[in-house]
Backbone as a ProteinNet text record, in pm:
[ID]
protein_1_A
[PRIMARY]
XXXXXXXXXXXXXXXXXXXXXXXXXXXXXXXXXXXXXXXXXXXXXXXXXXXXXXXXXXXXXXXXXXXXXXXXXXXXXXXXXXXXXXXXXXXXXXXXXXXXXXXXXXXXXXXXXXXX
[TERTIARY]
501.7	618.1	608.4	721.3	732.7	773	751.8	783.3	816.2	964.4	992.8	1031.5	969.8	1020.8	1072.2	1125.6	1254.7	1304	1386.1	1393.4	1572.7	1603.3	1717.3	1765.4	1891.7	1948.1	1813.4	1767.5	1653.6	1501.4	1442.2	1351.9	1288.9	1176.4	1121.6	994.9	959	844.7	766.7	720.1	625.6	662.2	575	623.6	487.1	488	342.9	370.1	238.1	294.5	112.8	53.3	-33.5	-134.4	-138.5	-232	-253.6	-173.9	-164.7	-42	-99.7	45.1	57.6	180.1	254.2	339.8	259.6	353.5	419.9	551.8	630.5	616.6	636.3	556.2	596.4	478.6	470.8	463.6	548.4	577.1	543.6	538.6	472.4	583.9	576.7	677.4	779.3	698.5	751.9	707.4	818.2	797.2	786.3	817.9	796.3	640.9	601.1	429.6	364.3	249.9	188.3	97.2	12	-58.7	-146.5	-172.8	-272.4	-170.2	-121.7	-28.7	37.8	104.6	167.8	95.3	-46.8	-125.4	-170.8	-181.1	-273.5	-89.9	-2.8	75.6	160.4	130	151.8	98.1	-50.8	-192.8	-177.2	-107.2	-36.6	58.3	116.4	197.2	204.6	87.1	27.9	-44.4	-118.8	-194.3	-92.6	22.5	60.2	170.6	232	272.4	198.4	9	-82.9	-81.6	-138.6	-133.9	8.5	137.1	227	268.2	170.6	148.3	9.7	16.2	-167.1	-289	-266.8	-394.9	-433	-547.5	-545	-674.6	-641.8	-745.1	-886	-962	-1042.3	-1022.3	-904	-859.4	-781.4	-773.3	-743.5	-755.7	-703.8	-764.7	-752.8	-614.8	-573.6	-521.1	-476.8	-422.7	-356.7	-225.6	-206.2	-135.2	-190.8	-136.5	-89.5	56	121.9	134.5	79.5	64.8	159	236.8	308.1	239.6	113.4	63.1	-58.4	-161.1	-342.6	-412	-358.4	-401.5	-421.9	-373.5	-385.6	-450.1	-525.8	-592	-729.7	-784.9	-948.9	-868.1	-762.2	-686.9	-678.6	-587	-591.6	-637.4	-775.4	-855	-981.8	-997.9	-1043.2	-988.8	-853.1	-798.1	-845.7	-820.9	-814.4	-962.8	-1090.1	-1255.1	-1253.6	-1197.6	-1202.1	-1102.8	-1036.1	-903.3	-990.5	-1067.7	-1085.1	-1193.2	-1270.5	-1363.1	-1480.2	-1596.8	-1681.9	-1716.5	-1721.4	-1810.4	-1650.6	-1551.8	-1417.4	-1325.7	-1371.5	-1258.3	-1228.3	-1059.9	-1023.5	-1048.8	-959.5	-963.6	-863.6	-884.3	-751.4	-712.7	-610.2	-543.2	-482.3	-494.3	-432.4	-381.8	-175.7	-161.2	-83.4	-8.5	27.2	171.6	305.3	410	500.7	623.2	742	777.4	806.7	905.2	1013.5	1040.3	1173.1	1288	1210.8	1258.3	1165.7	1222.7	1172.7	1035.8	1070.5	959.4	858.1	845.5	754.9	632.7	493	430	294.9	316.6	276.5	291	278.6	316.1	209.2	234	151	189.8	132.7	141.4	21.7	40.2	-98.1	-92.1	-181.5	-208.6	-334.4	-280.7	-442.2	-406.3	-540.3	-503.8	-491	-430.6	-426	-515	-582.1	-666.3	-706.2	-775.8	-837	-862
-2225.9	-2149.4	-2008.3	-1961	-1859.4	-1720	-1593.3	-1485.6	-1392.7	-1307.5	-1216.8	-1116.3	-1019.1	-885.9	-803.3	-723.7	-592.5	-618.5	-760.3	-793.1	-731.9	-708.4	-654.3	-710.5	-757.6	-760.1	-795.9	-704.5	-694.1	-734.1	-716.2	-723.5	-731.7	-797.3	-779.8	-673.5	-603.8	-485.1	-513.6	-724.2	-742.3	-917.2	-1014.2	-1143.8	-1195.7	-1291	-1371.2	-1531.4	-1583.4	-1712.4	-1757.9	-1877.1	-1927.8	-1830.3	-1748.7	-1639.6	-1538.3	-1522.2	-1404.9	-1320.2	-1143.8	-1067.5	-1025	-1027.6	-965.5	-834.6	-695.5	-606.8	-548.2	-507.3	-470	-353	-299.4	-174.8	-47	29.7	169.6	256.7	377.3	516.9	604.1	760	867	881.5	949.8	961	1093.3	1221.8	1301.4	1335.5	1293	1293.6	1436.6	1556.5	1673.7	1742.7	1623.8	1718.1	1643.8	1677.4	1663.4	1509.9	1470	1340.4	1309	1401.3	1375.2	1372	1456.6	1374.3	1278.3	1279.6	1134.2	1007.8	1022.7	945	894.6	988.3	955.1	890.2	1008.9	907.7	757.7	758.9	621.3	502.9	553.7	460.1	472.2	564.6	549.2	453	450.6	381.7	216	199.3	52.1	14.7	112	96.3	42.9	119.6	97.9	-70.5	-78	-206.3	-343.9	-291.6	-444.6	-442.4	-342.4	-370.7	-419.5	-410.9	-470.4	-629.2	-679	-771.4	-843.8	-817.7	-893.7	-855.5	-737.1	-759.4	-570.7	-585.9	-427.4	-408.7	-261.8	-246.5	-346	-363.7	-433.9	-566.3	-664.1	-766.8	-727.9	-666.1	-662.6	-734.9	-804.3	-893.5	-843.3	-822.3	-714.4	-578.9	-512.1	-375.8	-354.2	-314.2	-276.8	-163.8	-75	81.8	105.3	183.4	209.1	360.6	446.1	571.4	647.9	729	783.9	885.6	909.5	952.3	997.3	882.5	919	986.1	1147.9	1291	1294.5	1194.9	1201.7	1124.1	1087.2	929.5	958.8	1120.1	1110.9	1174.9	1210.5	1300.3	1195.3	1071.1	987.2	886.9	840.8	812.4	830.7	988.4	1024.8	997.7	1005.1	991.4	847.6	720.3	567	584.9	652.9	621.6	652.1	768.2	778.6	711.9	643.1	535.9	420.2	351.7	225.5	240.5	101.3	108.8	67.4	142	89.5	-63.5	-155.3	-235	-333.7	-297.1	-400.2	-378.6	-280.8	-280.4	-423	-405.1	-532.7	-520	-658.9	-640.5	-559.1	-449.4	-367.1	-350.7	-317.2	-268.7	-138.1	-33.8	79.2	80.8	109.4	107.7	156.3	310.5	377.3	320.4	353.1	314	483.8	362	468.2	413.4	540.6	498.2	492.2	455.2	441.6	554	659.6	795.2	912.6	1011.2	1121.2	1181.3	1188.3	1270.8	1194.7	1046	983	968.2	1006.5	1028.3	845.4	800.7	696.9	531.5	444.7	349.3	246.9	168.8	75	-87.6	-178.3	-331.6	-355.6	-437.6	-478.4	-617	-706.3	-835.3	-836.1	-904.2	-906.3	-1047	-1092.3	-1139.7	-1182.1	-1219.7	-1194.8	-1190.5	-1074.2	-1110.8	-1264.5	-1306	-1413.1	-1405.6
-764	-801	-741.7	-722.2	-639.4	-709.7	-810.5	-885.1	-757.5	-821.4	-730.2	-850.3	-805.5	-895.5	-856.8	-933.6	-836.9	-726.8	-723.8	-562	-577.9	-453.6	-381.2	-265.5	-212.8	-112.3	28.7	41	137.5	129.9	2.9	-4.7	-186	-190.9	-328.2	-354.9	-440.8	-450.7	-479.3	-526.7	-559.3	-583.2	-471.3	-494.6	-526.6	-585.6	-667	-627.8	-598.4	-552.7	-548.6	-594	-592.1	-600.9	-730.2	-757.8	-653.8	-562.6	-441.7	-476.9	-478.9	-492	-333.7	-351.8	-198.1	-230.9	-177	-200.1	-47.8	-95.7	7.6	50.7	184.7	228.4	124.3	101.6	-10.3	108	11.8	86	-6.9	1	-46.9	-135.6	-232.4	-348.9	-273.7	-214.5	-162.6	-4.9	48.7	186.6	263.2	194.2	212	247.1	187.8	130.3	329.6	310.7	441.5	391.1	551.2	504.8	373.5	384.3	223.1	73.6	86	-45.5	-19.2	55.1	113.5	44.1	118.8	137.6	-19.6	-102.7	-247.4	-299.1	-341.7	-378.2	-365.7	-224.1	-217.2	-260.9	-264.6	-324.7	-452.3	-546.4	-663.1	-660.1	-593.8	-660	-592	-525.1	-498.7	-616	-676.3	-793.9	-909	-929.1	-1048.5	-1035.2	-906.4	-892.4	-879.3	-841.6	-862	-1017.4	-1099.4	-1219.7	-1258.4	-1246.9	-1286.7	-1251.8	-1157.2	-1071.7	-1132.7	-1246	-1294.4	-1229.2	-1117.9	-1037.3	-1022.9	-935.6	-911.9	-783.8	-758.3	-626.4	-568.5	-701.9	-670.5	-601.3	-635.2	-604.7	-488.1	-431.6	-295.1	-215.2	-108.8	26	132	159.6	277.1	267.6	356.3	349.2	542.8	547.6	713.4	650.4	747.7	724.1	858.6	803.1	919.8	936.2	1055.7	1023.9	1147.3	1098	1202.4	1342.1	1340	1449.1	1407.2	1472.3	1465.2	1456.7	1466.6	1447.4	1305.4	1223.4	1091.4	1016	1107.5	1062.8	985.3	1026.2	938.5	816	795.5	644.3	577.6	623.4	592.1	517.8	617.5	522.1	461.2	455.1	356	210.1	209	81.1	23	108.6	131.8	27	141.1	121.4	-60.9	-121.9	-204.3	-304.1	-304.4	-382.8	-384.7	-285.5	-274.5	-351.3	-507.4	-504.4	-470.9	-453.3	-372.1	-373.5	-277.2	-232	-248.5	-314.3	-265	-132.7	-86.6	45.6	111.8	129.2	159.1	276.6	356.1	524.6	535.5	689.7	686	845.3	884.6	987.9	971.9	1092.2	1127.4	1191.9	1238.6	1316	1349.8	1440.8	1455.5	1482.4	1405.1	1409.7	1401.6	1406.6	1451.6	1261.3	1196.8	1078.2	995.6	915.5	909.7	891.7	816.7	795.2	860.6	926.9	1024.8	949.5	800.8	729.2	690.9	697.4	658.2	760.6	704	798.4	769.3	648.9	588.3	548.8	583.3	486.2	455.6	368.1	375.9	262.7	350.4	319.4	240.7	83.9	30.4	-10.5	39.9	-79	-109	-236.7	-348.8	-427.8	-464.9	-553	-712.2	-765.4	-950.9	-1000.7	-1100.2	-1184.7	-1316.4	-1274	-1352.4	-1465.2
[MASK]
++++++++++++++++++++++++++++++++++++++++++++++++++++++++++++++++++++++++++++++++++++++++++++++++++++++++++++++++++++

C-alpha cells in the first residue's frame, strides 16, 4: 500500500510505501539568510517531516543535495557533519544545480526508512 501525505496537484511532502519514507525536496525556511542557515533549517525541517513519517535521521538511507554553487559546499557541510548522527550517515550525493528560486542557495532529497 502506498501513504501520501500533504500531497498537492504536483507533488506529496512525504510518501510511505513498504516501510520506506520518500521525502520531497526541502528548502531553507528563509531564503534571505546565507548557506548556513539555509542549510540547518532545512535539516529542520527534514527532521520534523521523518518524525511525522514514523522515522528519523538515524533511519536514513539516502540523501542528494542540491547546492546552488560549490563555494559553499565546506559551510555546508559543516552544518550536515554536525545534524547527522554519528556512525548513521546515509548514502549521499552533492550536486551543484541551478534552482528553482534565485535566493535559494539549498535543497535537498531524503529516504529513510520507518522506524520498527
Amino acid at each position: 500500500m502506498i501513504e501520501r501525505q500533504e500531497t498537492g496537484q504536483r507533488m506529496s511532502r512525504i510518501v510511505k510505501h513498504n516501510g520506506t519514507v520518500y521525502l520531497c525536496g526541502q528548502v531553507c525556511a528563509d531564503a534571505t539568510q546565507g548557506i548556513t542557515q539555509q542549510t540547518q533549517t532545512m535539516l529542520d525541517k527534514v527532521e520534523k517531516l521523518l518524525e511525522q513519517a514514523g522515522s528519523d535521521k538515524e533511519h536514513m538511507l539516502s540523501a542528494t543535495i542540491y547546492i546552488k554553487d560549490m563555494k559553499d559546499f565546506a559551510e555546508m557541510n559543516a552544518v550536515w557533519d554536525n545534524w547527522v548522527p554519528e556512525g548513521h550517515a546515509p548514502a549521499r550525493a552533492c550536486v551543484e544545480a541551478s534552482m528553482a528560486r534565485e535566493a535559494l542557495l539549498v535543497e535537498i532529497s531524503v529516504v529513510a526508512a520507518v522506524k520498527e
